[in-house]
N, C-alpha and C positions, 0 to 999 in steps of 0.2 A: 504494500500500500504506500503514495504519495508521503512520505513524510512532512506533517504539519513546521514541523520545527526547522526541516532544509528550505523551506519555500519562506516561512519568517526571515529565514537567516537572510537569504537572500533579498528580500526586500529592504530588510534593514539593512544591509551592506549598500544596496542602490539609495537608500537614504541617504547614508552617512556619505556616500561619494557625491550626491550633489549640495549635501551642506559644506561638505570639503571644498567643492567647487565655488559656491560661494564666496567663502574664505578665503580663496586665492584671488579674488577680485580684489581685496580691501590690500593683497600685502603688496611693500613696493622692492623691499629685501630679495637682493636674487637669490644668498644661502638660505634663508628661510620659505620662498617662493620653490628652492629647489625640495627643499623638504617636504614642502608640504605634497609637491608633486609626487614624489615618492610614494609619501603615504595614502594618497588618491590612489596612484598604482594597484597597491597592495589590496587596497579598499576591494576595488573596481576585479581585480584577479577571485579574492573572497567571495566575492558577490557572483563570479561566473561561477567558480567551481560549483557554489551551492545549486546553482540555477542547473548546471549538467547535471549533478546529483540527481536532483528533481525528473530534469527531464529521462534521466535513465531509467528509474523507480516507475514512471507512467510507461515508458515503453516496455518496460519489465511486466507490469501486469495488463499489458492491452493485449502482450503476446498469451499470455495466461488466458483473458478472456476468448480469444481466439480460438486457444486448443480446447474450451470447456464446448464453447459451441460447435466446434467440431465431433466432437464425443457424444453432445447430446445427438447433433443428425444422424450419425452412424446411431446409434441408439433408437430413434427415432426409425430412420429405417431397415432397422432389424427388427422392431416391434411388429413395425407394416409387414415385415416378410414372414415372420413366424407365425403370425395369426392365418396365413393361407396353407400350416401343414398340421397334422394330426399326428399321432402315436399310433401306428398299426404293428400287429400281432405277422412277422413275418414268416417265421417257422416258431411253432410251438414253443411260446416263452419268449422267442428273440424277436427284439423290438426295432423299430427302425421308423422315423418321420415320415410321414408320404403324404403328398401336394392333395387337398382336398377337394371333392369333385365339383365342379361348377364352378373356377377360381378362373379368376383374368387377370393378363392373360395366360391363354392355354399354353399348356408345355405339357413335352413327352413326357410319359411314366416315370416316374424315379422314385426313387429313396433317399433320404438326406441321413447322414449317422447325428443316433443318438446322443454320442458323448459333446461333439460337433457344435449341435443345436444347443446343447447347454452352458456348451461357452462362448455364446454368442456368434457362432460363424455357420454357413453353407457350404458340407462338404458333400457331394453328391456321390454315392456309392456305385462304383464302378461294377460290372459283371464281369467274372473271370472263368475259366473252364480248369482245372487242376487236372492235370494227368498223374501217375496213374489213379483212379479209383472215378475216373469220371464227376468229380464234384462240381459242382458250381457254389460261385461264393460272390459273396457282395463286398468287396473292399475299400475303404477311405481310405484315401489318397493322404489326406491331410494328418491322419492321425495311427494310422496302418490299424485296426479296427478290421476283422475281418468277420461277418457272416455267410455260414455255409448254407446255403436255402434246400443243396441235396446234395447226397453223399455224403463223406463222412474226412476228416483229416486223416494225413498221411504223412510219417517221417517226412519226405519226398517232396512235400509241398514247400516246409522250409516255412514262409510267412512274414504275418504281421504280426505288432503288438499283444494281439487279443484275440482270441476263436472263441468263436457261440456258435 
């Protein structure tokens, strides 16, 4: 947040450098006209740094603001996207998201993984063919998550993360 006290400073600092300026009106001394220029300097230096402080501190949290509303529209449309998939029973017990029906717009068949949808992302489960034992399995790409819809695992298959 803006600190109150850098932004005082610096106004007070622009203060004092035009009452200083003032001041140098009246003197007619060039050691003491040199002086007082000096301390004008100094003044005037004080009064920028605080004013950069400042101006740093605002573009520090406008980027903050930024990233927050960022986060909410991702947010926002993931909300929109989730409300168009359901929970279906894909093999006995094993679960998978799938696009519910009369949804716009239309898109092919799929399945999006379970673990996926609950950290907020769309990973759509890919179909694979496993030799030998002839299985087919549904696997994330994103998370290696693998469901087997027939057949059965095999040493051979090697894999992902996780079988159901």
């Amino acid at each position: 947040m803006v600190d109150i006290g850098t932004i005082a400073a610096a106004v007070s600092g622009l203060n004092t450098a035009r009452e200083m300026t003032q001041a140098l009106i009246g003197v007619r001394d060039a050691a003491v006209l040199n002086d007082k220029v000096i301390e004008l300097q100094s003044v005037i230096l004080a009064a920028q740094g605080n004013a950069l402080t400042a101006q740093s501190e605002q573009f520090a949290l406008l980027q903050q603001v930024r990233e927050l509303e960022e986060q909410m529209a991702r947010m926002e449309t993931w909300d929109a996207e989730k409300e168009k998939y359901e929970l279906k029973d894909v093999r006995s017990g094993v679960f998978a998201y799938a696009r519910k029906e009369g949804m716009e717009p239309a898109e092919p068949p799929h399945h999006i993984c379970a673990d996926c949808y609950q950290n907020r992302q769309k990973s759509v489960l890919q179909k694979v063919t496993r030799m030998p034992g002839r299985a087919h399995v549904l696997v994330c790409q994103q998370c290696g998550s693998e469901i087997y819809t027939s057949g059965h695992w095999q040493p051979e298959h090697g894999g992902g993360r996780r079988r159901r």
